[in-house]
SERO-4910 file (N, C-alpha, C, O; in steps of 0.05 Angstrom, whole numbers):
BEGIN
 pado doro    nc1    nc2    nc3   cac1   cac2   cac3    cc1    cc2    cc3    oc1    oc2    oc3
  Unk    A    884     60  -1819    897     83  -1830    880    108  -1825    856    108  -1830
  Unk    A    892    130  -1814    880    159  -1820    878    169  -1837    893    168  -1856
  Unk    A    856    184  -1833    845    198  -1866    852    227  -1862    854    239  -1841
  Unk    A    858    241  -1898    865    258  -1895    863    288  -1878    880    305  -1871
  Unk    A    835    284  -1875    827    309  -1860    834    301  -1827    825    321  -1815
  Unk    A    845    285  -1809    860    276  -1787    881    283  -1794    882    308  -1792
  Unk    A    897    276  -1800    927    285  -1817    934    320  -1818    952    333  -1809
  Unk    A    908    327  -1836    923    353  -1843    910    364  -1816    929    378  -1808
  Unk    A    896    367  -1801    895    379  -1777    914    378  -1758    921    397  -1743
  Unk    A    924    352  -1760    947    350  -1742    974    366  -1753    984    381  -1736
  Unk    A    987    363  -1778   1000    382  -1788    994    399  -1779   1010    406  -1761
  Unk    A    974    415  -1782    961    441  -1781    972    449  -1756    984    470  -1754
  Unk    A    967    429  -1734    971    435  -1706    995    441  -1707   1003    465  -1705
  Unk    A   1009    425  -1711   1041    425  -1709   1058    447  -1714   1079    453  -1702
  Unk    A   1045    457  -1734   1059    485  -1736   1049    508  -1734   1059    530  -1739
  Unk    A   1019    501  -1725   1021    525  -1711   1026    526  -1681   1027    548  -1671
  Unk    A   1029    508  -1667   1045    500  -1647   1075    515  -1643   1080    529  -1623
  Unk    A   1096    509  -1666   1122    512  -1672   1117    545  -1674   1132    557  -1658
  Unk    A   1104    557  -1686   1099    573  -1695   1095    596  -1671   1109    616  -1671
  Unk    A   1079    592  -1655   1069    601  -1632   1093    603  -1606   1092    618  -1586
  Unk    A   1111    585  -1613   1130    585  -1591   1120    565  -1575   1130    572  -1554
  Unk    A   1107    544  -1571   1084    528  -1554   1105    503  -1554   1097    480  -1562
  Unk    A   1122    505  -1548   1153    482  -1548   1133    466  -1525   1114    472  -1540
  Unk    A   1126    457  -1513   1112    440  -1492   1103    416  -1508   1109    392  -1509
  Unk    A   1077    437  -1526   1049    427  -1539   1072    408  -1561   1066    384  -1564
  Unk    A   1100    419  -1579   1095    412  -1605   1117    388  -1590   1108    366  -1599
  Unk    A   1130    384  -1580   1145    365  -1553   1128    342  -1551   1135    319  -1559
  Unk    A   1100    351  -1539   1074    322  -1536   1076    312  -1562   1073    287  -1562
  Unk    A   1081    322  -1584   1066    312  -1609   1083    290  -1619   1083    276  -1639
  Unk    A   1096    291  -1602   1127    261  -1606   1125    235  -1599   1115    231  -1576
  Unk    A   1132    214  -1613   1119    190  -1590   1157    184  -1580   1176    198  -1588
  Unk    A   1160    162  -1564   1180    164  -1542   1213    151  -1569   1238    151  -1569
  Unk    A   1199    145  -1579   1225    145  -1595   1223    155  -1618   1231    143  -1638
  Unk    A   1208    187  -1621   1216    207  -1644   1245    206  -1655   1265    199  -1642
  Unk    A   1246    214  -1686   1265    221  -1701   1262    245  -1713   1242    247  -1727
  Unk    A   1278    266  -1711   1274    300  -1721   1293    301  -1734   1312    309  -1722
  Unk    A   1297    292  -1772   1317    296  -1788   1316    307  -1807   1301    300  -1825
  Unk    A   1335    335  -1809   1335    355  -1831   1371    353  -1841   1391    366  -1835
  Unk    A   1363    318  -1868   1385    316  -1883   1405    341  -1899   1393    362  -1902
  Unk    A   1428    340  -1907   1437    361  -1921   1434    358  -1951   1435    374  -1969
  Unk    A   1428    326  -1948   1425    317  -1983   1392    323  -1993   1385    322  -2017
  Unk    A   1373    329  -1969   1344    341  -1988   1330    307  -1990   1338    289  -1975
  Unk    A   1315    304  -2004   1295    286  -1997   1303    258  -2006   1294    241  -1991
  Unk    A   1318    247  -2027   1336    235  -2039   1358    221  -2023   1369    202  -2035
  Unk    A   1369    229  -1992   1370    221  -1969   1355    191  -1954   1331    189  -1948
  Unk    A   1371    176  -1951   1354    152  -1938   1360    152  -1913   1344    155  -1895
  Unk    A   1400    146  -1911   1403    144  -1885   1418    156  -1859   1442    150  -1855
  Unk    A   1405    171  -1844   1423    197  -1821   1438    189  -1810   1450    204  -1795
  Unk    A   1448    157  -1812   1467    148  -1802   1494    152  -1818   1517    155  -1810
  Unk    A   1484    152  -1837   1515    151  -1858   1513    179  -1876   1528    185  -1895
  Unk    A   1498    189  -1869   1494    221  -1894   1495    247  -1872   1487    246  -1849
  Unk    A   1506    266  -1883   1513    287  -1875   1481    302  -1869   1464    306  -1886
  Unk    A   1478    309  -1840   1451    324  -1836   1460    353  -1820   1479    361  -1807
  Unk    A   1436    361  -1831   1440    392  -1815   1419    382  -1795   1412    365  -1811
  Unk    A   1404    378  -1774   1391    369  -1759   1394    331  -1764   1395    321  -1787
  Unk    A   1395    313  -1735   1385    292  -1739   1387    294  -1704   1405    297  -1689
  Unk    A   1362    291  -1701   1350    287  -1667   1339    264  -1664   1324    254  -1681
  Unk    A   1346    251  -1636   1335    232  -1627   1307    246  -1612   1295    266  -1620
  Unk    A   1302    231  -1589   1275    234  -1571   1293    247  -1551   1276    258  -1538
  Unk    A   1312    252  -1541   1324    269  -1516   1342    286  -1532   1352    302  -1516
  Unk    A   1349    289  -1555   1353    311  -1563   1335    334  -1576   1340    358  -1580
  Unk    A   1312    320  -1579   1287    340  -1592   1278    340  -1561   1256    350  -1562
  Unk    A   1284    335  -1534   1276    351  -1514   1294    373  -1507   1284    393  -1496
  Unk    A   1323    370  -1514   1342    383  -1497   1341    402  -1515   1339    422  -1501
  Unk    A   1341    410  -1540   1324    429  -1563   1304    438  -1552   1306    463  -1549
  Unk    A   1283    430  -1544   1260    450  -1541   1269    459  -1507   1258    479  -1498
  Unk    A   1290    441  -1490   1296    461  -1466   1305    487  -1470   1296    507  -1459
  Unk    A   1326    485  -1492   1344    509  -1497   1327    533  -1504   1325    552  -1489
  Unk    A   1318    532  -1525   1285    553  -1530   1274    555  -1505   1271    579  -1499
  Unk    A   1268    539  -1488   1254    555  -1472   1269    570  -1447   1260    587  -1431
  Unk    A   1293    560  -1449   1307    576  -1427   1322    602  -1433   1342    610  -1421
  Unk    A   1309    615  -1456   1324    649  -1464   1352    650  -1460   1365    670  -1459
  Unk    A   1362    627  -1458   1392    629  -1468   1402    624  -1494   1426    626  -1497
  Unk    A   1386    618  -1514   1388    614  -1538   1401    636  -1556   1386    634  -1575
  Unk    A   1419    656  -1563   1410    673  -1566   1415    679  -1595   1427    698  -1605
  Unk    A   1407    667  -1602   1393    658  -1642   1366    672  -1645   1354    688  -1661
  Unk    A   1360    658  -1620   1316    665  -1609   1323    673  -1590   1321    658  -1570
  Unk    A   1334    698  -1587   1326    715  -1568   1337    748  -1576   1360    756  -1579
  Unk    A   1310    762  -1578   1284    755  -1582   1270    726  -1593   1288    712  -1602
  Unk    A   1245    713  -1597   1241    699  -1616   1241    707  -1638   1234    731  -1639
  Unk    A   1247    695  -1664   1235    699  -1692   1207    694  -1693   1198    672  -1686
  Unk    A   1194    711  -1701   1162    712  -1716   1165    688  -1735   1187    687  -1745
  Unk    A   1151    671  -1741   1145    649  -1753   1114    638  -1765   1098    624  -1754
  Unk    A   1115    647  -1781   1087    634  -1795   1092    615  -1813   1112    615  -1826
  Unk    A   1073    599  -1815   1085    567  -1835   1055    560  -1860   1030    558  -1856
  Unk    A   1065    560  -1874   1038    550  -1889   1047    523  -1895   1071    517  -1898
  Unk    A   1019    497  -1900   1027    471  -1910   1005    471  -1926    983    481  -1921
  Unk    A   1015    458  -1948   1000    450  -1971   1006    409  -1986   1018    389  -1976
  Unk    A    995    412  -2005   1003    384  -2027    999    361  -2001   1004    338  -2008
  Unk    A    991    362  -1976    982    338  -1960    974    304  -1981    955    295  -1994
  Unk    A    998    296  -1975    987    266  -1987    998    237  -1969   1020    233  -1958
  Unk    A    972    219  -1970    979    199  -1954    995    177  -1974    991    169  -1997
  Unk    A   1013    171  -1955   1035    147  -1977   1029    130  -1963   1052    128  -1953
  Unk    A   1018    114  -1952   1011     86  -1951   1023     81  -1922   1033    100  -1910
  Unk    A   1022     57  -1911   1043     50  -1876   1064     42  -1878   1074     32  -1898
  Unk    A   1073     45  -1856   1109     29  -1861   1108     21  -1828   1111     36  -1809
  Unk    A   1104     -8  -1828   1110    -28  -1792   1083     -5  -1783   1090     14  -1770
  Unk    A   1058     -8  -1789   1036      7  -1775   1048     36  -1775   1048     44  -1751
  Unk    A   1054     49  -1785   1064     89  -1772   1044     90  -1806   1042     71  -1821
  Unk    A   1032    122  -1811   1014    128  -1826   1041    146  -1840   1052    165  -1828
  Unk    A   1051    135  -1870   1072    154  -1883   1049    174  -1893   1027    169  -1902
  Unk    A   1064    200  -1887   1048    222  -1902   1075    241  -1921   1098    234  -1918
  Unk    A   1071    254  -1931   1088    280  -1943   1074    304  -1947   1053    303  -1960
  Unk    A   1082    321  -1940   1069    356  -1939   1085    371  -1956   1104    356  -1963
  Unk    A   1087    398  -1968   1105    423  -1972   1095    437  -1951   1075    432  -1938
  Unk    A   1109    456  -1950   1115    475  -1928   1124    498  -1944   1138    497  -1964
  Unk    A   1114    520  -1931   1130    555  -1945   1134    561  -1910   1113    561  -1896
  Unk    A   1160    566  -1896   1151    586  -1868   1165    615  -1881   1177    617  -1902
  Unk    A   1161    629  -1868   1168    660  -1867   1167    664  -1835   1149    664  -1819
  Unk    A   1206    669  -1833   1215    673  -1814   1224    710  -1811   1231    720  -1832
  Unk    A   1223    723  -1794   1224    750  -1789   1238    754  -1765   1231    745  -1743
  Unk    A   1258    767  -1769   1282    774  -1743   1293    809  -1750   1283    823  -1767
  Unk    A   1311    817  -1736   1324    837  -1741   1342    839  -1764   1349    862  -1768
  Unk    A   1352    820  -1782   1365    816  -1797   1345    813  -1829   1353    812  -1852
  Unk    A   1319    812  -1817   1298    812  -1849   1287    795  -1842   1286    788  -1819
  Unk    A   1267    777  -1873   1257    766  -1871   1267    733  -1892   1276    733  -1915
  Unk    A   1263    717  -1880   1283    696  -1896   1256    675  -1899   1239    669  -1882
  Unk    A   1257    669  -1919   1232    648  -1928   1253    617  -1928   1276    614  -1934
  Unk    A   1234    597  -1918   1249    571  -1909   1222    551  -1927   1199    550  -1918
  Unk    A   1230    537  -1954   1220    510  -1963   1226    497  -1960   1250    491  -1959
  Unk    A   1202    480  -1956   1212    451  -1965   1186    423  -1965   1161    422  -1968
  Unk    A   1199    409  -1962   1173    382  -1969   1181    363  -1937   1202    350  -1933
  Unk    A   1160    365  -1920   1167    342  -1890   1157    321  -1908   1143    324  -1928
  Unk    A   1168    295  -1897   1156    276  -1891   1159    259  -1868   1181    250  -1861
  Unk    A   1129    253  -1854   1126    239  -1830   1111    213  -1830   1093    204  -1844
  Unk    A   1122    204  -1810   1113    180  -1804   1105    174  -1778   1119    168  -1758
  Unk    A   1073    178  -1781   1050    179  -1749   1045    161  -1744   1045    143  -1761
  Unk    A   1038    157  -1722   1035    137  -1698   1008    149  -1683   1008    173  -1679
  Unk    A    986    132  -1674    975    127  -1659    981    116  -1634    984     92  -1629
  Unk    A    982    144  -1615    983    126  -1579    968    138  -1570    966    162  -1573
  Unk    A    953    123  -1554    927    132  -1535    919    143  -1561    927    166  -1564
  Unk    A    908    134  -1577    882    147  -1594    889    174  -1605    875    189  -1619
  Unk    A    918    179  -1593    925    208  -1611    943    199  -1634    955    177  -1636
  Unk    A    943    229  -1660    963    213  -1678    991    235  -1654    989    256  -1641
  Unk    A   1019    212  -1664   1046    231  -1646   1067    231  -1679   1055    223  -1699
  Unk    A   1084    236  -1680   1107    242  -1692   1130    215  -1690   1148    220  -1674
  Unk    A   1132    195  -1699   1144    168  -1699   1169    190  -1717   1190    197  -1705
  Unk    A   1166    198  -1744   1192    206  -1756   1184    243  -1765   1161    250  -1770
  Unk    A   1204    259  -1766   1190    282  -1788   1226    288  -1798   1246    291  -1785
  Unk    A   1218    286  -1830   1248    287  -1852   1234    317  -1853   1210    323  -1850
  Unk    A   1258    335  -1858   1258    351  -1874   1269    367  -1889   1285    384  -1880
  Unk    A   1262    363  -1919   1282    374  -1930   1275    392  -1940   1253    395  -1950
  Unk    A   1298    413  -1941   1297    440  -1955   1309    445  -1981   1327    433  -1991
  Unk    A   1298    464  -1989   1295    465  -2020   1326    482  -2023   1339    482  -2044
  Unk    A   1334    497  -1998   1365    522  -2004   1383    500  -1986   1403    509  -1975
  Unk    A   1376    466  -1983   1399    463  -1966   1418    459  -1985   1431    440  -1976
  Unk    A   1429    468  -2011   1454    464  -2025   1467    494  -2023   1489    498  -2034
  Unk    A   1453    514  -2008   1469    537  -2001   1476    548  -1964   1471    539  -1942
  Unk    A   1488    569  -1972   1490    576  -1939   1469    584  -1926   1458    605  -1933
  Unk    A   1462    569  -1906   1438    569  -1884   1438    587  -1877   1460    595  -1885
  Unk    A   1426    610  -1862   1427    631  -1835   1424    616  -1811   1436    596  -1818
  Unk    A   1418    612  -1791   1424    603  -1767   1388    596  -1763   1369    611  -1763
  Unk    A   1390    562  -1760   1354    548  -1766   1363    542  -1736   1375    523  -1728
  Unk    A   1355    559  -1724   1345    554  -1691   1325    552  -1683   1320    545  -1660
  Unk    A   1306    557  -1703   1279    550  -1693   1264    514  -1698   1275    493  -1703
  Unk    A   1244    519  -1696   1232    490  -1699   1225    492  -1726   1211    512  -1731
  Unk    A   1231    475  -1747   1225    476  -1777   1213    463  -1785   1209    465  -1809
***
């Protein structure tokens, strides 16, 4: 098992990766059969097969996502949105089939022409060790306004 201070660095990475626009770097942080699910039901959500999601990505759709960002045809992000993310409450929940369950909160503050829109919520992931790195096996996330109307989450959340 990884210990906390591995963990929250890696978080740490991750968004500021996302954050940076660094779609390559936060892409590596995937292992080959990533899951990128942002339920509509919030954390209380089990399964993306049968529940209504505003995000549920496989491993070639969390590539063909980070193609679109990078090819300025997006034009949600374009310009990009300014994105800063803070993570806090880091706790390790034990393994599930070897992956390291963790859960985080999150505050981002997103900034466009339209203002500034603050995005909560609580990830939870489930890491994997390959080649000695930790990668992204699952990341849930749920938000705290998904029982209202969204603005347009084009970015990486």
């Amino acid at each position: 098992m990884t210990g906390l201070t591995d963990v929250a660095q890696f978080l740490y990475r991750e968004a500021r990766l996302a954050d940076e626009h660094d779609y390559d770097g936060w892409e590596s942080l995937w292992t080959d059969d990533g899951l990128y699910w942002i339920p509509a039901g919030g954390s209380s959500a089990e399964d993306p097969d049968t529940q209504v999601s505003i995000a549920y990505d496989n491993r070639s759709r969390i590539a063909l996502r980070v193609a679109q960002l990078k090819s300025g045809k997006r034009h949600s992000q374009t310009p990009p949105s300014s994105v800063r993310r803070m993570i806090s409450n880091i706790e390790l929940l034990g393994e599930d089939s070897g992956d390291q369950c963790v859960g985080a909160n999150f505050l981002a503050v997103e900034s466009r022409e339209r203002g500034t829109q603050l995005w909560a919520g609580r990830a939870e992931y489930r890491l994997r060790q390959v080649d000695g790195e930790l990668r992204m096996a699952v990341k849930k996330v749920s938000l705290v306004d998904r029982d209202r109307a969204l603005y347009t989450l084009s970015f990486l959340i």
